[in-house]
C-alpha positions as a Markdown table, in Angstrom:
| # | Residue | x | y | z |
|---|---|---|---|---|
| 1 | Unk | 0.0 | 0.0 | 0.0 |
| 2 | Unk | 1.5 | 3.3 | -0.9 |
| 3 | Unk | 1.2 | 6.5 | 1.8 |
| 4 | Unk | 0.0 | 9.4 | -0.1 |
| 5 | Unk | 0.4 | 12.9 | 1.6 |
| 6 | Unk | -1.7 | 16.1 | 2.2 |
| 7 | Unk | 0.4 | 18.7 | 1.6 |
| 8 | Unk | 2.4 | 19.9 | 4.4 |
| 9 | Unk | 1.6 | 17.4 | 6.3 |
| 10 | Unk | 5.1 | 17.0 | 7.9 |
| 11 | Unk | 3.2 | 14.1 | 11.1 |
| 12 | Unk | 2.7 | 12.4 | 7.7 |
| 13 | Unk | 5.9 | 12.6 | 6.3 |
| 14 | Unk | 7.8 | 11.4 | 9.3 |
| 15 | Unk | 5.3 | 8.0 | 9.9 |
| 16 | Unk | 6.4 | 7.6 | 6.0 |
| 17 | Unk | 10.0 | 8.3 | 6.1 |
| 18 | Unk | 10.3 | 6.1 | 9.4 |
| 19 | Unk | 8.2 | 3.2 | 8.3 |
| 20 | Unk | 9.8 | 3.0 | 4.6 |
| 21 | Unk | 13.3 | 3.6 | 5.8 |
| 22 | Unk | 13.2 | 1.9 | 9.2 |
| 23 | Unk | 11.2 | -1.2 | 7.2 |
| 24 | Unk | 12.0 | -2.4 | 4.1 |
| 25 | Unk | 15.0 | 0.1 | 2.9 |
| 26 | Unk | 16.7 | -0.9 | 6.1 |
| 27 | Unk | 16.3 | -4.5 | 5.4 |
| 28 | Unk | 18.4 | -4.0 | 1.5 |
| 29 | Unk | 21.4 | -6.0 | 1.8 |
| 30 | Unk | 23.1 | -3.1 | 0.5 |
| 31 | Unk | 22.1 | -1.0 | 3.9 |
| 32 | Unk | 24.4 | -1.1 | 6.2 |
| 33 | Unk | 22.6 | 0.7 | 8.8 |
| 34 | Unk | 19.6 | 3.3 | 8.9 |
| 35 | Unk | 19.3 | 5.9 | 12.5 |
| 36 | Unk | 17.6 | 8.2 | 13.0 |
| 37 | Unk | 18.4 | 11.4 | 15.4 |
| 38 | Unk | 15.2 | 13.0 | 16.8 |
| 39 | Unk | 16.8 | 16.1 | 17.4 |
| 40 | Unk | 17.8 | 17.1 | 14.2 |
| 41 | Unk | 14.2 | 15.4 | 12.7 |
| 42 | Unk | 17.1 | 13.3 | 10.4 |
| 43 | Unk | 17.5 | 9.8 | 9.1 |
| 44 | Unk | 20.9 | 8.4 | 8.4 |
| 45 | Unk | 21.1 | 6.0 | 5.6 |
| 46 | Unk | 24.6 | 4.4 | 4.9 |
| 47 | Unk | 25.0 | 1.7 | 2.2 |
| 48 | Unk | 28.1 | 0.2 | 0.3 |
| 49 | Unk | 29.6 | 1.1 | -2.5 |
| 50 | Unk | 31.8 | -0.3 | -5.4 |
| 51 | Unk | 33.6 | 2.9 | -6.0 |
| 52 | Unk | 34.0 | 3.7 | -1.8 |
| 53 | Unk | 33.7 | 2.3 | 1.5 |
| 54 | Unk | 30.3 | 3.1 | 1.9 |
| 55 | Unk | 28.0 | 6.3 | 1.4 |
| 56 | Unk | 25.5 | 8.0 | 3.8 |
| 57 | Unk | 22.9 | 10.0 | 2.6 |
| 58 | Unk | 21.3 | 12.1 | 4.7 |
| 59 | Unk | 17.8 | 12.8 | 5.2 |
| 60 | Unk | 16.5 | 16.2 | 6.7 |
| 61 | Unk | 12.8 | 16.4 | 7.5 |
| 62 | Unk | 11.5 | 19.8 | 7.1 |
| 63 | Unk | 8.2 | 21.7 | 7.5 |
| 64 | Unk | 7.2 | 21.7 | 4.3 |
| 65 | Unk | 10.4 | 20.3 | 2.7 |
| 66 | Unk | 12.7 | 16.6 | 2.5 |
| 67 | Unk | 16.0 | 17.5 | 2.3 |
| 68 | Unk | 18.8 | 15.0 | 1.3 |
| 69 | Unk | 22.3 | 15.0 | 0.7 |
| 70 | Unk | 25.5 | 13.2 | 0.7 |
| 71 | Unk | 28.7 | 13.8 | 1.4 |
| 72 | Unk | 30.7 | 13.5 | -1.6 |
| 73 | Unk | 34.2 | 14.6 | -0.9 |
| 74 | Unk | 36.5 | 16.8 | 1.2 |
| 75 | Unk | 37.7 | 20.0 | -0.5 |
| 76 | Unk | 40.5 | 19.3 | -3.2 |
| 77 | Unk | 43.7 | 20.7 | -2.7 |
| 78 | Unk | 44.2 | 21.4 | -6.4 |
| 79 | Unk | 42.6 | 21.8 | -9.5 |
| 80 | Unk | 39.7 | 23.7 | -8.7 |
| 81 | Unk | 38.4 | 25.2 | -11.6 |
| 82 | Unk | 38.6 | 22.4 | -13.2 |
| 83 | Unk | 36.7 | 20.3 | -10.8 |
| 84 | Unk | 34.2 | 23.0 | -10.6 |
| 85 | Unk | 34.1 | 23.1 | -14.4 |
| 86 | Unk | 33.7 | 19.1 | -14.0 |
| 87 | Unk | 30.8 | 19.1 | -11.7 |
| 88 | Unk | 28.9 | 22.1 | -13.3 |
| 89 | Unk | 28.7 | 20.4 | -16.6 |
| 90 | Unk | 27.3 | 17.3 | -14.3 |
| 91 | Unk | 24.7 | 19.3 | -13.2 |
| 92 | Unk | 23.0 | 20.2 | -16.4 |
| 93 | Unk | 21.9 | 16.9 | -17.0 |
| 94 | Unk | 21.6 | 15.5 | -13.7 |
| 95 | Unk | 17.9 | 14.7 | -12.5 |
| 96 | Unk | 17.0 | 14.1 | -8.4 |
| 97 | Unk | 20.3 | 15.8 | -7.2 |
| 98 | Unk | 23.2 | 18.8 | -8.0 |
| 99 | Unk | 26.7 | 18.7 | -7.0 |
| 100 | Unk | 27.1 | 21.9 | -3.9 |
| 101 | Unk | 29.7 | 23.1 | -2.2 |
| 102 | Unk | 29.5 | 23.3 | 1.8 |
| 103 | Unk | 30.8 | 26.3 | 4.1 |
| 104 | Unk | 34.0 | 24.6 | 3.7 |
| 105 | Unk | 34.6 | 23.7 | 0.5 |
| 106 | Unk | 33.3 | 20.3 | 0.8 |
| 107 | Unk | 31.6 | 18.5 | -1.9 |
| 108 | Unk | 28.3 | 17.0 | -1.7 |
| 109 | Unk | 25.1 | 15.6 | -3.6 |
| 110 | Unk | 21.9 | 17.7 | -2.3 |
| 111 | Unk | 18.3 | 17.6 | -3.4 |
| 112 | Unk | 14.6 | 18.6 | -2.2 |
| 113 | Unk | 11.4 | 17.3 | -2.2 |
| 114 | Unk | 8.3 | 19.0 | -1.2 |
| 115 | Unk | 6.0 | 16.9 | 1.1 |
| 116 | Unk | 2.7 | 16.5 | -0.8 |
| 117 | Unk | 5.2 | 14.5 | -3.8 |
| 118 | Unk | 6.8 | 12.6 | -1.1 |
| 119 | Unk | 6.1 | 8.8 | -0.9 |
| 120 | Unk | 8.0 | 4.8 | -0.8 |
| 121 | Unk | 8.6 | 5.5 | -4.3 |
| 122 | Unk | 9.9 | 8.8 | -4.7 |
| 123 | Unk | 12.3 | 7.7 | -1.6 |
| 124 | Unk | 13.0 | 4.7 | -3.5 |
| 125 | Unk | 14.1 | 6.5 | -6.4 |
| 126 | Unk | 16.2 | 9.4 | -4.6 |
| 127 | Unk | 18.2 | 6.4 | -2.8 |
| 128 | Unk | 19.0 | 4.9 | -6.2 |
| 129 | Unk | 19.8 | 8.4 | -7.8 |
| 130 | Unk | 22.3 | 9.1 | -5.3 |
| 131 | Unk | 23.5 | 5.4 | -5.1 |
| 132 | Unk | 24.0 | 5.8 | -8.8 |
| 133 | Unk | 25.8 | 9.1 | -9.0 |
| 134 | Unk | 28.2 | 8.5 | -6.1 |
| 135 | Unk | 28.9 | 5.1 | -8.5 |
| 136 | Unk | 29.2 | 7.2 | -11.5 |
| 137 | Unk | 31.4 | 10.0 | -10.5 |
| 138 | Unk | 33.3 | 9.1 | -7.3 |
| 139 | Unk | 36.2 | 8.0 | -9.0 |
| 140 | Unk | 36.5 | 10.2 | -12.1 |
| 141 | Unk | 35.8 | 13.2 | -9.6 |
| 142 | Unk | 38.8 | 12.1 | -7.1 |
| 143 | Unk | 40.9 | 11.9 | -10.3 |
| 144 | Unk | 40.5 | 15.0 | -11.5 |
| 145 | Unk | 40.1 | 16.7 | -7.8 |
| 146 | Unk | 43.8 | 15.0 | -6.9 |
| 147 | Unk | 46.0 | 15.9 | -10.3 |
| 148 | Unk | 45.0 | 12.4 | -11.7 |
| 149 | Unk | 42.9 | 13.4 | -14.8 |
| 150 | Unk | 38.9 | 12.5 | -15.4 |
């Protein structure tokens, strides 16, 4: 049965986020663990990857809002405008999630959801759009962000 949502209904959204990602997402033998911090109203979703260790996506529950990103690397010592350059150009055609810079120069996946379109499959599908870009571009990102070439 899918959960629909009224819009803003952010009780809603948190039933939804917990059940799907406590439940079944949790249970992916690709999950290594999903928490949750009630403070923050935030899920942590960590799951292995080919290209790295593992990734953790981040989930942020908002008012009106599902926030999500993922720490994609620490900021480069080198070659910056051509990482920049790099990730820019990966943005164009991305769908679900942009490359961002943090406060610190960090590099990260984020995207945003408004409540009324969230449900299991739209979470579904952001999981497997961030899964698939941190596959895609880890690598050819650390090579270029380390001297290495793309």
């Amino acid at each position: 049965m899918q959960l629909t949502l009224e819009p803003f209904d952010v009780d809603g959204a948190y039933r939804l986020l917990a059940a799907h990602l406590e439940g079944p997402v949790a249970a992916e033998p690709y999950v290594q663990a999903v928490e949750y911090d009630p403070e923050l109203r935030r899920w942590y979703v960590r799951f292995t990857c080919e290209g790295r260790d593992a990734t953790t996506i981040y989930f942020d529950l908002h008012e009106r809002t599902l926030r999500y990103e993922v720490y994609f690397l620490p900021e480069p010592p080198g070659n910056l405008l051509e990482l920049y350059e790099f990730l820019l150009r990966r943005n164009h055609t991305m769908y679900g999630a942009r490359f961002s810079l943090g406060p610190e120069g960090d590099v990260y996946l984020v995207g945003r959801v408004a409540l009324e379109h969230l449900s299991e499959n739209e979470l579904d599908r952001i999981i497997g759009v961030l899964y698939e870009l941190v596959e895609r571009w880890f690598q050819p990102v650390v090579r270029l962000a380390y001297g290495l070439g793309a």
